[in-house]
C-alpha positions, 0 to 999 in steps of 0.5 A: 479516516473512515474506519476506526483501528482498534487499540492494540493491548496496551504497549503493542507498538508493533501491533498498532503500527501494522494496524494502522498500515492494514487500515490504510491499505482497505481504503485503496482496496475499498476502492477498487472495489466492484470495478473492471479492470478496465474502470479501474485503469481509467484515468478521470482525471487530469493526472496520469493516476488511475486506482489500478496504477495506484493499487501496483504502486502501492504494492511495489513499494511496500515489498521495496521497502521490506526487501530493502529493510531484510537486505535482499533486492526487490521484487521488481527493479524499476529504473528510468526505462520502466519507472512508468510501468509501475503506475499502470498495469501491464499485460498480464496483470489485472486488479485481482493478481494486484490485490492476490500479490498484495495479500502475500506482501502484507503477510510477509511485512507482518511476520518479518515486523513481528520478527525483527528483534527490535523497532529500534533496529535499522538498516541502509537506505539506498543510494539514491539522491533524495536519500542522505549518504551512508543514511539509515532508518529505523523499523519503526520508521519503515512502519511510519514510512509504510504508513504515509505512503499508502495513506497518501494514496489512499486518499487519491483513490478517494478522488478518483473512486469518486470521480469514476462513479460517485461512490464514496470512502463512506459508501465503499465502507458500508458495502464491505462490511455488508459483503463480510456478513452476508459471508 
C-alpha cells in the first residue's frame, strides 16, 4: 500500500469500506497517470494486459456488480463474442472517457452503498458456472469483492507503469500529491 486511508468515524463500516475501494482505484489512476493513450494501451509484457485495458475492465466490472446488486442489467454485456474488447480500448474510446466514465461509476457505487438499507442485505448472483446456483451475496461482500478486484489489478499496473517507463506506485504517488497542490 502506498497511500494511507484515513480511519473513518468510529463504526462507519460502509465508509471505511468505500474507502478502501477509492484507495485502490488511485493506484490504477496513478498509473496511467502522464501516459498517451498509445502508451497506455502498450503491452510490455508477455501478457496480453495493458494499463488501458485494465483501466476499462476495471470500470466494467465495477458498474456489473453494482447493476447487478440494484437489479438493473449492466452498462455493457459482454459475451464470448466481445469478452476481449473489455481488455483494451476500442474506437472511440481513450483513457480520459475511461477515467471520465469511471468518475460517474464511483459516485453511483457511493450513494447506492450509502443507500442500501442494510450491509447485510443481499441480492443474486448471476447464473454463471463459477457461481453456486440460486447463490446470493451481501453488500458487504459486493464492497469486499469491489475491493480485491481493483487491488488485484492495481498491482498489475504497478508492474506494467514500471515496466513502461520505470515510474514507481511511489513516485506516481508523490507526483499526484504535488499536481493537487500546485491546483
Amino acid at each position: 500500500m502506498v497511500t494511507h486511508v484515513p480511519a473513518e468515524a468510529h463504526g462507519d463500516e460502509r465508509g471505511a469500506l468505500l474507502s478502501f475501494i477509492e484507495e485502490q482505484r488511485g493506484g490504477i489512476r496513478r498509473a496511467v497517470l502522464g501516459l498517451t493513450d498509445e502508451q497506455a494501451s502498450s503491452r510490455p509484457s508477455a501478457s496480453e494486459l495493458s494499463l488501458a485495458g485494465l483501466l476499462k475492465h476495471v470500470v466494467e466490472v465495477e458498474q456489473l456488480w453494482v447493476a447487478l446488486a440494484k437489479g438493473e442489467p449492466p452498462a455493457v454485456e459482454r459475451d464470448q463474442g466481445n469478452w476481449h474488447e473489455c481488455f483494451r480500448l476500442v474506437e472511440g474510446e481513450t483513457v480520459e472517457s475511461q477515467l471520465a466514465y469511471w468518475e460517474k461509476v464511483a459516485a453511483e457505487t457511493e450513494a447506492f452503498i450509502r443507500s442500501v438499507p442494510s450491509l447485510d442485505d443481499t441480492f443474486a448472483l448471476p447464473p454463471q458456472p463459477w457461481f453456486p446456483p440460486d447463490g446470493r451475496v451481501s453488500m458487504r461482500w459486493l464492497c469486499l469483492h469491489l475491493i480485491r478486484e481493483t487491488a488485484r489489478h492495481a498491482g498489475h499496473a504497478d508492474i506494467i507503469r514500471e515496466s513502461l517507463d520505470g515510474r514507481t506506485a511511489f513516485e506516481l504517488v508523490a507526483e499526484e500529491q504535488r499536481t493537487a497542490a500546485g491546483s
